[in-house]
C-alpha positions as CSV (number, residue, x, y, z in Angstrom):
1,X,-14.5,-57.3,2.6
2,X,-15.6,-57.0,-0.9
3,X,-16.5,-54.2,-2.9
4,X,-18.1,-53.8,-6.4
5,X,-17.1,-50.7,-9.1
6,X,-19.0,-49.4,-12.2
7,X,-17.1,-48.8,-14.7
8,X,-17.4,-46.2,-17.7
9,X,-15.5,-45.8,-20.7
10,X,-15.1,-42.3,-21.5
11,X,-14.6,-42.8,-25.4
12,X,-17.6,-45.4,-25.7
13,X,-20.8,-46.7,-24.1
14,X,-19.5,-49.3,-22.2
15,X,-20.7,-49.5,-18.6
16,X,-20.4,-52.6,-16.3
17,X,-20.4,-53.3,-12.7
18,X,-17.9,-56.1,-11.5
19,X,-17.4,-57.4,-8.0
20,X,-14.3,-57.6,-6.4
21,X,-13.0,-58.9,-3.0
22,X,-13.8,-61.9,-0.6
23,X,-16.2,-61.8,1.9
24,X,-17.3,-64.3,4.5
25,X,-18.2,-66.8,2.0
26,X,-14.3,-67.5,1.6
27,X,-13.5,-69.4,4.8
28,X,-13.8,-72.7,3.7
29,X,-13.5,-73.9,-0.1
30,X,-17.6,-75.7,0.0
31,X,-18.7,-72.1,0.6
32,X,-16.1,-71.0,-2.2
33,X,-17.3,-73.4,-4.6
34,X,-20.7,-72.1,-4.8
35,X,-19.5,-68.5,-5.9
36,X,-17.9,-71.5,-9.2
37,X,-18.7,-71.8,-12.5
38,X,-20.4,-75.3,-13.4
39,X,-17.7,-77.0,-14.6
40,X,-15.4,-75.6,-12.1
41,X,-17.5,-76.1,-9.4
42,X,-17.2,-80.0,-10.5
43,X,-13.7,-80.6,-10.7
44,X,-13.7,-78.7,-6.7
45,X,-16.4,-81.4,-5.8
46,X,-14.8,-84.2,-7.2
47,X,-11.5,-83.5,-5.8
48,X,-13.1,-82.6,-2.5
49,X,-14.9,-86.3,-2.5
50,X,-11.5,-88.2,-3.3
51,X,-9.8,-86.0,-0.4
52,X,-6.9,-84.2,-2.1
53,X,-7.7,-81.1,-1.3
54,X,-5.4,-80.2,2.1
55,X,-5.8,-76.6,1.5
56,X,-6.8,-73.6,-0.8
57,X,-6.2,-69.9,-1.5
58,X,-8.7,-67.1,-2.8
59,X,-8.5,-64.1,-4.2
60,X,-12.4,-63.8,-4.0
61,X,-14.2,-62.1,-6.9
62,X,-11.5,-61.1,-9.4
63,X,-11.0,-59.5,-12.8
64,X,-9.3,-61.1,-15.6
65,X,-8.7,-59.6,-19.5
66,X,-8.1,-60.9,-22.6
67,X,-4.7,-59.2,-24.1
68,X,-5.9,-59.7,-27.5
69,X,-9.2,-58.6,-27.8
70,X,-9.9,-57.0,-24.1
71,X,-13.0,-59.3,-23.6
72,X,-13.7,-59.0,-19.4
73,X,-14.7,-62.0,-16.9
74,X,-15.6,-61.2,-13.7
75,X,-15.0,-64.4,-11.6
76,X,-14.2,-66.0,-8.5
77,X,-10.6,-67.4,-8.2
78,X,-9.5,-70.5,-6.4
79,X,-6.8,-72.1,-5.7
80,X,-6.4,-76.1,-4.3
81,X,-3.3,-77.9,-2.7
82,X,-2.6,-81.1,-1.7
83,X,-0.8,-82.6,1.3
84,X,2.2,-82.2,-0.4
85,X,1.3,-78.1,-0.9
86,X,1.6,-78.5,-4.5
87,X,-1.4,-77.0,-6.7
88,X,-3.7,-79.4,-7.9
89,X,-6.4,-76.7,-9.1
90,X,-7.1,-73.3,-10.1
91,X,-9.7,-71.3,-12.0
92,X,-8.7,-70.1,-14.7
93,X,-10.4,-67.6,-17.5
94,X,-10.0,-68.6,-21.5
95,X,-11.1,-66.5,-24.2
96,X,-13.3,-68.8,-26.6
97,X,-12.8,-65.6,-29.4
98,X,-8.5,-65.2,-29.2
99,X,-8.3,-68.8,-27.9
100,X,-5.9,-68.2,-25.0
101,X,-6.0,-67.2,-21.1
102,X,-7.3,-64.2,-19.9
103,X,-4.8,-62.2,-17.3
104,X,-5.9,-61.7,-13.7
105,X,-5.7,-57.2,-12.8
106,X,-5.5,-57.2,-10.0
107,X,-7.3,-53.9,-8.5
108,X,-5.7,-50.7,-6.4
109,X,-7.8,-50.3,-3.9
110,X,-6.2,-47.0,-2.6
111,X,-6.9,-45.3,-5.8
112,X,-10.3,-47.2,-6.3
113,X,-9.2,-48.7,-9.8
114,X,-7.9,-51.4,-11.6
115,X,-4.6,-50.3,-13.5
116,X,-3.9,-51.4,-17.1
117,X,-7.5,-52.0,-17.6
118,X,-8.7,-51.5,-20.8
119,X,-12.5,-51.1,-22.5
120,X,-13.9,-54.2,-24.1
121,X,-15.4,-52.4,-26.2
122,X,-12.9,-49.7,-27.9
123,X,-10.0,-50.5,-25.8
124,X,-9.5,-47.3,-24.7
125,X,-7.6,-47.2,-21.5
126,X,-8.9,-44.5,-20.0
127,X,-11.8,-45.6,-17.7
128,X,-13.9,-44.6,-15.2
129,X,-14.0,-45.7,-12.0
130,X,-16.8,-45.5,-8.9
131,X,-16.9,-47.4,-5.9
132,X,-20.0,-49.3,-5.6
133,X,-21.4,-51.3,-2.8
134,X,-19.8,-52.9,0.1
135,X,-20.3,-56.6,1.2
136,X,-19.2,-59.0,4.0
């Protein structure tokens, strides 16, 4: 099941609500790719019509930070394997301003947060954090 939190910076303005979590959309990577980006959602249909694609992985709706500048994507992740098991595709999340790949936080769902997350905006890293809704 997936969940969504707002977020609130205590030092700033910054409020967001991101999604996290998988749902029932994840069984099968057609499903998945829908959730893609454009060009993602592509490369997954292009693989998928030459048959490579023996298996996949998903950590559903996911949160990723740049360490530079702190920018936040909110997107789903994927995963693709071939016959062989060896990875043949993944989303990924770049940062167009620091030019490099954003890091996947994975999120503590015990203590309803998302350690080592820090505000886009000021980069303080003392956020709020409240559950949202729940989804399949």
């Amino acid at each position: 099941m997936g969940q969504s939190y707002y977020i609130e910076c205590q030092q700033c303005d910054y409020h967001r609500e991101v999604t996290i979590g998988v749902g029932f959309l994840f069984g099968n990577v057609k499903d998945i790719s829908l959730a893609l980006n454009k060009q993602d959602k592509a490369t997954v249909e292009q693989l998928d019509r030459q048959s490579l694609i023996h298996s996949h992985y998903s950590k559903g709706y996911s949160i990723y930070q740049c360490e530079g500048c702190h920018s936040l994507e909110n997107k789903c992740h994927l995963e693709l394997y071939d016959n062989e098991g060896e990875k043949i595709f993944e989303t990924e999340s770049y940062c167009s301003k620091c030019q490099k790949q954003r890091a996947y936080l994975p999120e503590d769902g015990d203590q309803d947060t998302i350690p080592d997350l820090k505000c886009p905006k000021c980069h303080h890293d003392q956020l709020t954090f409240t559950l949202g809704m729940l989804w399949d």
